[in-house]
N, C-alpha and C positions, 0 to 999 in steps of 0.2 A: 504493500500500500504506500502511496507520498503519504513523505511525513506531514506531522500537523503544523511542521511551522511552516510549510508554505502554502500560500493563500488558495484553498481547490474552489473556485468559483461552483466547478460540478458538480462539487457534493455538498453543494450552499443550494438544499431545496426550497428557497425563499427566491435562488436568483432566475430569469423568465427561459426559459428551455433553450431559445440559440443561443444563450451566454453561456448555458452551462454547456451544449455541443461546443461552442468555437472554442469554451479552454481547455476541455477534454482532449480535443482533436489537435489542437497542441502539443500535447503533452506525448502525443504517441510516436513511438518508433513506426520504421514500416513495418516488421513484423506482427507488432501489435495492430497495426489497422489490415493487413491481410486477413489476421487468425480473426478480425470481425465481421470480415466477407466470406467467413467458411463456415458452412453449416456440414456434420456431419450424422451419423446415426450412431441410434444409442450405444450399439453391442461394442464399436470403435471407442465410445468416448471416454476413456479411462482416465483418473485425475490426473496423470500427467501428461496426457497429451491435451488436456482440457487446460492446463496450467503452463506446461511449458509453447503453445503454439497460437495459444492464448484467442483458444475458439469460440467465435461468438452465438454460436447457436447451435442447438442438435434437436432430433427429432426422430421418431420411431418411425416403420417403416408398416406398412398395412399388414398387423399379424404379429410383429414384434414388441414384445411382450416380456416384462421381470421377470415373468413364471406363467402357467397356464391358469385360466383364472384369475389371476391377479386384480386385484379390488383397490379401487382409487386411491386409497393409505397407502397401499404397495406402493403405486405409480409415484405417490409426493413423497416417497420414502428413498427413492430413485432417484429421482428429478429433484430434490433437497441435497443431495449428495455432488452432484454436477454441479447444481449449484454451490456447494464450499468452495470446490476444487478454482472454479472460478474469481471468488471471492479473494482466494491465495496468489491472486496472481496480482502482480506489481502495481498495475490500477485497477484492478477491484470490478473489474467493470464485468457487470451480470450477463449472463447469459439469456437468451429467450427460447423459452424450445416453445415448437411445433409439433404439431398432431394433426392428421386427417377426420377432424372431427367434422364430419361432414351432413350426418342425419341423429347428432346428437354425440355424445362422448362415445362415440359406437366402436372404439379401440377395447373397453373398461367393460368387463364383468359385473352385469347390476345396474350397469347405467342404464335412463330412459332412452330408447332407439326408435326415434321421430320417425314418421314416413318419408322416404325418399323427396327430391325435388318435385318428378313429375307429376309427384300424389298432389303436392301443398300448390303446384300450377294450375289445380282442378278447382280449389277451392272458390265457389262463386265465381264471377267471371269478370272481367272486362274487356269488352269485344269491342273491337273499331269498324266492323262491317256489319252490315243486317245481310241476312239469308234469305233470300225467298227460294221455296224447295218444289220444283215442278217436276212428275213422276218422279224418277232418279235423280235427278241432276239438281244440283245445286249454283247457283251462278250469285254472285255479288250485286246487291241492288245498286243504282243510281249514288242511294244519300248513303253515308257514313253517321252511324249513329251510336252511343252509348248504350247498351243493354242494361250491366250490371256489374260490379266492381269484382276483383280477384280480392279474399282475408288479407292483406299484407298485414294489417294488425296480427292478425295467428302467426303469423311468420315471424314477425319481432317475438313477440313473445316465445317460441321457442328457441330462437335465438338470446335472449335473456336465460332462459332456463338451460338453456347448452351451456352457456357462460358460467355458469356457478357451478355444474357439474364437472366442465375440462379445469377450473380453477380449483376448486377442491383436490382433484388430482395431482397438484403444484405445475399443468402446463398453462402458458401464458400465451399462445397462439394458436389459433385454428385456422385452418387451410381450405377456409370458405368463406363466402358462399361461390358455387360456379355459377356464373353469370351467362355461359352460353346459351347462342338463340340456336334451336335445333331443328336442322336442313331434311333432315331424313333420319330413320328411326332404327336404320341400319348401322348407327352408328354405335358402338358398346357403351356409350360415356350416355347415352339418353336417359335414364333414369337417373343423374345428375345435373339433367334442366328445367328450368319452369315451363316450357312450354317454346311452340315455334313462333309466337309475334314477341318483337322486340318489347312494346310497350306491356305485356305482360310480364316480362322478365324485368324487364324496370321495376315495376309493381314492386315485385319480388323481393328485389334488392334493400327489402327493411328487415333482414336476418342482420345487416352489415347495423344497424342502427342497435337491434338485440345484441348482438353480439357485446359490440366497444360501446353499447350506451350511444344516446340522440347529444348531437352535439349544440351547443346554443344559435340561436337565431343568426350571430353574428359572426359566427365562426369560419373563419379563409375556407373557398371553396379547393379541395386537392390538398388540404394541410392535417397532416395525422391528427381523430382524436381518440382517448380512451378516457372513459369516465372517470374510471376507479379500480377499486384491487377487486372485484366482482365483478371486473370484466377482463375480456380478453383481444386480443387483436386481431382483428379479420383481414382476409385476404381474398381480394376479387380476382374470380379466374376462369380460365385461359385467355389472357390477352394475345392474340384476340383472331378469332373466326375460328374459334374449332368446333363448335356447334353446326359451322356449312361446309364441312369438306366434300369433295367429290364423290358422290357412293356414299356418306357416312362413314369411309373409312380413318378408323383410330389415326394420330399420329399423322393424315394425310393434307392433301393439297386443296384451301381455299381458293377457288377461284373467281375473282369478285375486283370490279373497279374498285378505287378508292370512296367513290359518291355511295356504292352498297358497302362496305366497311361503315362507312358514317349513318347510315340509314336501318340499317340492322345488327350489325354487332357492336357498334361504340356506345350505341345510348345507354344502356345497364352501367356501363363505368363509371358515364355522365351521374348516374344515379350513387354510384355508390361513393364517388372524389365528392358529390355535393353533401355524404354524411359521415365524412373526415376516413374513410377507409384508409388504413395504415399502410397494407400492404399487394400488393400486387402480383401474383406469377403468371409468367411468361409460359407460351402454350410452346405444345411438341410442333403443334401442325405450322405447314407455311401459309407463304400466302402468296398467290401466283408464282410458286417456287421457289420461294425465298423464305427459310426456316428463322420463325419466331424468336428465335435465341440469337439469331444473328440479327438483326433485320433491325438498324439505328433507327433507320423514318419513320417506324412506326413506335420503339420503345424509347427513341431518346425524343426527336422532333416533332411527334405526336403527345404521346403520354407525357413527360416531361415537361414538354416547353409549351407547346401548344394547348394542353389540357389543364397544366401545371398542378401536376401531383409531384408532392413532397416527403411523400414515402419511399420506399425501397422496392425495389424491382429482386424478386426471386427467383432464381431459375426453379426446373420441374426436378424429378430425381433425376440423374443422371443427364441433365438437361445437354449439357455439353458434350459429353461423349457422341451425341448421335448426330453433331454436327459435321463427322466425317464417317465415310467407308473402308473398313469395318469401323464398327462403332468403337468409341474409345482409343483409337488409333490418332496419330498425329495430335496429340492433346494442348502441347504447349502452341498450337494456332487455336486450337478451338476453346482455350483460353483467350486469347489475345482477340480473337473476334469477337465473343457473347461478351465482356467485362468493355471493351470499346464502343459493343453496341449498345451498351446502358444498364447488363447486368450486374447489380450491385451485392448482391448474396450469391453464393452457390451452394447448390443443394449437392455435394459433392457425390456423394456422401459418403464413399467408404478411403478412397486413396487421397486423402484429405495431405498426406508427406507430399503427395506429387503435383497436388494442386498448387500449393504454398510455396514448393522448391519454385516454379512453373510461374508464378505470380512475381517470385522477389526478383528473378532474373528476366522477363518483361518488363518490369518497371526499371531497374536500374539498365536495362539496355534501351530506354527511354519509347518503347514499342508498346506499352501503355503507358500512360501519361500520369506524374504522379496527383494532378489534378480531376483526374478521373478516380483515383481512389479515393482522394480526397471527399470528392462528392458524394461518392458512395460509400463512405465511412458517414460522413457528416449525416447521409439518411439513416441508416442503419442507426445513428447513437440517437436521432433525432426521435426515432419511434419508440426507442428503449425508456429514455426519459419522459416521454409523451405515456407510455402504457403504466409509471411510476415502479421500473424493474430495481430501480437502484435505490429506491426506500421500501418497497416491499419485494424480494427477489424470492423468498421461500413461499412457499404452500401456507394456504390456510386452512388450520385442521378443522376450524369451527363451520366449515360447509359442509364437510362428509356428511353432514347429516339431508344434504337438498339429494344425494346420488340417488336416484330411483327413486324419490320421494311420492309417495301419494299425487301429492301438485301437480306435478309433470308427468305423472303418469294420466294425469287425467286430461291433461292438456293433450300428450298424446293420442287420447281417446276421442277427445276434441277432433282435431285433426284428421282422425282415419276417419268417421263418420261425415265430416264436413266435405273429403276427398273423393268420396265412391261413386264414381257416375251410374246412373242405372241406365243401360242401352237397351235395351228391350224390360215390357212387362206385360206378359199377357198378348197371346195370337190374336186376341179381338177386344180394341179400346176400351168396349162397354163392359168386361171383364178381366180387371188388372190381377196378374198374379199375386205380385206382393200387396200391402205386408203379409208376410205368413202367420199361420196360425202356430202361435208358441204350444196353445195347448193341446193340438193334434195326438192324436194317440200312438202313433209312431211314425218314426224319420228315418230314415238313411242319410247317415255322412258320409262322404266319401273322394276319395281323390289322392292326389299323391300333393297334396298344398295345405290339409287339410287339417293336419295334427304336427307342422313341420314347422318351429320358428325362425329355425335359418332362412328359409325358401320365405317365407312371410315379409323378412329383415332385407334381404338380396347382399349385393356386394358391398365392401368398405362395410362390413359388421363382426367384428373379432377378427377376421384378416382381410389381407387385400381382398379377395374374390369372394367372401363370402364363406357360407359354412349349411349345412345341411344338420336336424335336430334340434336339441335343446341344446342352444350353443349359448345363451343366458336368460335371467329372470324375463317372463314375461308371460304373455295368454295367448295362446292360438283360435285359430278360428273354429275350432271342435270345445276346445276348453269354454270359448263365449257361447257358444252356442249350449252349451250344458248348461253351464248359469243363468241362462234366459229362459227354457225352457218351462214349463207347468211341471207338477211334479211326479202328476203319471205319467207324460209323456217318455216314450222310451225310446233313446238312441241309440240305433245299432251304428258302429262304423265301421269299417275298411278300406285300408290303404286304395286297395283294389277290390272292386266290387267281383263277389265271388258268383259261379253259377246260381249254387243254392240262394241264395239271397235273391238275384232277378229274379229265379223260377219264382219264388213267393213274394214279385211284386206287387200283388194286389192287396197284401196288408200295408203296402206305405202309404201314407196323403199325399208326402213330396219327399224329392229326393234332392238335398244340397252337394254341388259337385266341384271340388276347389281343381283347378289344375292352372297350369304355367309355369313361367319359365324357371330354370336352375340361379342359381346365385353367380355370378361374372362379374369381371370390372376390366375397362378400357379394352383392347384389342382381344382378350379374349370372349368379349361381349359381341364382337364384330357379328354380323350374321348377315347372306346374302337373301337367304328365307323365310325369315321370321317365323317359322309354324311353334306349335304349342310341343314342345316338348314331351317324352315320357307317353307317347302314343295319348296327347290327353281331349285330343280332338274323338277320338274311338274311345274312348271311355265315357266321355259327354254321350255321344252318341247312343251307347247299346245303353246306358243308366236314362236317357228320357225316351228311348223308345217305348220303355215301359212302365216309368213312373214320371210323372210331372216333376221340373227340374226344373233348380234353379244353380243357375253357374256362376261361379264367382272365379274372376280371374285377376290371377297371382303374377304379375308383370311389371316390367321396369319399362314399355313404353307400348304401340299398337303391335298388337300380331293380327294374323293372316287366321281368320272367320272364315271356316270351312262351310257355304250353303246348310250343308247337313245342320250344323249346331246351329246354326241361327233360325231354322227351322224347324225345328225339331224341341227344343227349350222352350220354357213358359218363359223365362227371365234370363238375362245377362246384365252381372255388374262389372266392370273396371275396375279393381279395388285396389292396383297400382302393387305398391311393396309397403305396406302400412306400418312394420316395424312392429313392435314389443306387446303393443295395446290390440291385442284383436277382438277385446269388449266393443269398442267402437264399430265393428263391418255387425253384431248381433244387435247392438242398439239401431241401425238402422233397418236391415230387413226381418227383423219381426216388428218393424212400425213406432218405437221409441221416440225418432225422430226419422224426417222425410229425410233423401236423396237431396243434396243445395248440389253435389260437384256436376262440373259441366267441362268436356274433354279441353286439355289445356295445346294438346295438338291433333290435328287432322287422320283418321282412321283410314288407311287407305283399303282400296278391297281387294289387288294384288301387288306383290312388291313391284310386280312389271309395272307398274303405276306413278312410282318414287324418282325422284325426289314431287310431292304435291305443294303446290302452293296457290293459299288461298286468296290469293291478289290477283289470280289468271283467269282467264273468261272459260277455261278448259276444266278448271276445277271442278272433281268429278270425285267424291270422296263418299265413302261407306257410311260412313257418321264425320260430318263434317266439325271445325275448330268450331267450338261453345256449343256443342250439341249434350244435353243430359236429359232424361225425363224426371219426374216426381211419381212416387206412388200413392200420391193421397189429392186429394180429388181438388182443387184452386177453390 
């Protein structure tokens, strides 16, 4: 630590934040301002390479983890420890870790695990076109009118309640919200977006307000804020277009003028630099062929200068490696490019000695510029002090008590009911299937979605891709469904519905039928066919051939409605990836409360159809953007 006789303006938390960055930033070797541009992961970050390299950030990796299970005291028992190590180092200066907290603390054992993006995209609507729907087809009327707004209230609010749960944990940043507008639903990251209209994703973007807290009336547009130690720092991402790559494909090529850049994927940023958003990372994808890591005009003379955001720019994991072929090859350019293109942190994350060696000797052969680190040291401390890491840097134990709380568990119940669109009810208007009758004398459950809360949860939940079973606390949709029920009613269930069971379908009233997709994340989510997985299109099928069905589908964006199931079912809901609370999908179809979600993207009715867009006079969609029904009578 500087001794006390000399005057540390920085650690004068009375003096106003850029006086304590410019004397901070003073005081630094280069070494010392490198090791603030590297973030590495946790299994590498051992106190002395956290103390001698003098690393300014680490962060777990989807899945990575103290121990299996591991419970939020764990996690600050961890990340407190990182934190000393840092502490011991020559200026004191704290570290920030990050986490993929992205549908709630969904790394953490127990924690509440919110519905995905495109569930909370559903929520109520706000639509910039009216529909007039003639036979099939759907066309754009003349006027542009308001229907009905999207909950962005619901969505701070879980953002608040995410915040107290990753903070109990002792992390100090979450690595949301993703702000992508979504092109096509081929993409694997879809169930990481609000929805395909910009101005809906806007909307959205008040998880960034939950998160860091609303910042005051007067507060610089693009200048980090953080409320307090109950909050944490958020990070708007992929900057920017990875939401419209060609095909949907992970990691691939937006192809889009600059005037579409600014008309569909820049406005969410617009939204989130106008409520002090800290932090920013940088997308995998390019853009007309020119990858997001490298790419100055749009991270430094864009974002920067022209938007003037005053936060820090992060790269992706591994963000730089894949700026050559083979990936990871030729490093110390693909250093020298992303860090001159405006990348001010690196998510290194594991060869953090070669990044550092690779940094000191670019800047002293003056091939990055020592004002470029400069700059991006000065964001980097700028947001440090802005989030108060260097008067509170430890965990607060007095939160464990919000993890999985009642609160937020209800809030998440909130949530899933508010999100469930109901796409069919009933073969004939004048006879809606739902609500169902709770106290029916017998049910069939069934499906392979059905009693599974990994498959409920999807990907980014205990690891990167997701997880299949009781992978933590929560309710399934067979568990709501038994707590809602009357008390004679009797439920039978199976994974798979067996012969014996059809053969005696004439003792069931109705048959509830979960199927969808497996748990994915990014490029292994890619899919050119979207169909329902686990043969669950043939299992819909033979279950309402001979009992009345209703289907609930288990999904991270639209799949591909085989005729059969849509003709064949009394009911189909949407019920997205609703996470932990599956009380919420039983409060709504046994009638608790109505259906409000309304589709937050376009349903196509083959992929040969994709990419749709509902601004085109050709727009020709299965269940068109803001389409839901109600089942209780206006």
């Amino acid at each position: 630590m500087v001794g006390k006789e000399e005057p540390c303006v920085y650690q004068n938390t009375d003096a106003p934040v850029e006086a304590r960055v410019k004397d901070l930033l003073s005081r630094m070797t280069l070494p010392e301002k490198i090791g603030q541009m590297t973030q590495i992961e946790r299994t590498v970050a051992s106190p002395a390479a956290i103390r001698d390299f003098f690393i300014g950030s680490v962060l777990n990796a989807g899945g990575s983890a103290p121990f299996e299970d591991a419970k939020s005291s764990d996690w600050a028992d961890m990340i407190d420890g990182f934190q000393r190590s840092a502490s011991a180092s020559r200026l004191g200066i704290p570290l920030i870790y990050g986490t993929d907290a992205v549908h709630g603390n969904n790394n953490v054992y127990g924690a509440t695990v919110f519905p995905h993006n495109i569930a909370l995209g559903a929520t109520r609507f706000l639509r910039f076109f009216h529909f007039e729907q003639t036979n099939r087809s759907v066309k754009r009327a003349e006027t542009e009118r308001e229907i009905c707004m999207r909950d962005a209230d619901l969505v701070r609010r879980i953002g608040a309640a995410t915040a107290l749960e990753v903070r109990a944990s002792g992390v100090h940043w979450a690595f949301a919200p993703c702000v992508a507008v979504l092109g096509d639903p081929r993409w694997g990251r879809s169930y990481e977006c609000y929805g395909e209209d910009p101005g809906l994703v806007s909307e959205m973007t008040s998880l960034v307000s939950g998160l860091q807290g609303k910042p005051p009336v007067e507060h610089p547009n693009g200048y980090p804020f953080v409320a307090g130690s109950n909050n944490v720092v958020a990070c708007a991402k992929h900057f920017v277009g990875d939401g419209g790559t060609d095909k949907g494909v992970n990691e691939g090529n937006t192809i889009a003028s600059y005037e579409d850049l600014e008309k569909i994927h820049i406005p969410p940023y617009l939204k989130c630099l106008a409520q002090g958003v800290s932090t920013v990372m940088a997308s995998y994808s390019s853009w007309n062929g020119s990858n997001l890591h490298s790419n100055y005009f749009l991270l430094t003379e864009v974002l920067k200068e022209k938007l003037g955001f005053k936060g820090f720019i992060v790269s992706d994991w591994e963000g730089l490696d894949r700026l050559s072929e083979p990936r990871g090859s030729n490093y110390r350019n693909c250093v020298k490019t992303a860090v001159n293109a405006g990348i001010d942190m690196v998510m290194v994350p594991f060869k953090y000695e070669q990044f550092i060696q690779d940094m000191a000797d670019l800047v002293e052969s003056g091939e990055i510029p020592m004002a470029r680190v400069n700059d991006a040291v000065e964001r980097i401390l700028r947001v440090k002090f802005v989030a108060g890491l260097f008067e509170h840097p430890f965990s607060d134990r007095s939160l464990l008590g919000t993890v999985g709380c009642k609160e937020h568990r209800e809030l998440g119940r909130e949530a899933v009911r508010k999100s469930l669109v109901l796409l069919k009810n009933g073969n004939n208007a004048d006879k809606p299937f739902l609500p169902l009758d709770r106290n029916a004398k017998r049910i069939l459950v069934t499906g392979t979605h059905a009693d599974d809360l990994g498959y409920q949860c999807g990907g980014w939940t205990k690891t990167w891709f997701g997880l299949s079973g009781r992978i933590t606390i929560g309710t399934t949709l067979l568990d709501a469904i038994k707590a809602a029920v009357g008390d004679k009613t009797e439920v039978v269930y199976e994974k798979t519905p067996s012969k014996e069971t059809l053969d005696s379908s004439e003792g069931f009233s109705y048959a509830i039928v979960a199927v969808g997709e497996s748990p994915y994340a990014e490029t292994i989510g890619d899919s050119s066919e979207l169909i329902i997985p686990f043969d669950g299109s043939d299992i819909v099928t033979t279950v309402a051939e001979r009992i009345p069905t209703l289907v609930m589908l288990i999904s991270g964006r639209p799949v591909v409605l085989e005729p059969t199931v849509l003709e064949k079912t009394e009911a189909l809901v949407a019920a997205w990836l609703p996470g932990t609370e599956g009380q919420g999908m039983a409060d709504v179809i046994f009638g608790d409360c109505d259906f409000e979600g309304k589709l937050p993207v376009s349903w196509f009715k083959t992929v040969e159809h994709l990419p749709l867009n509902a601004r085109a006079n050709s727009y020709d969609p299965l269940f068109p953007l803001g389409f839901g029904l109600n089942s209780k009578p206006v």
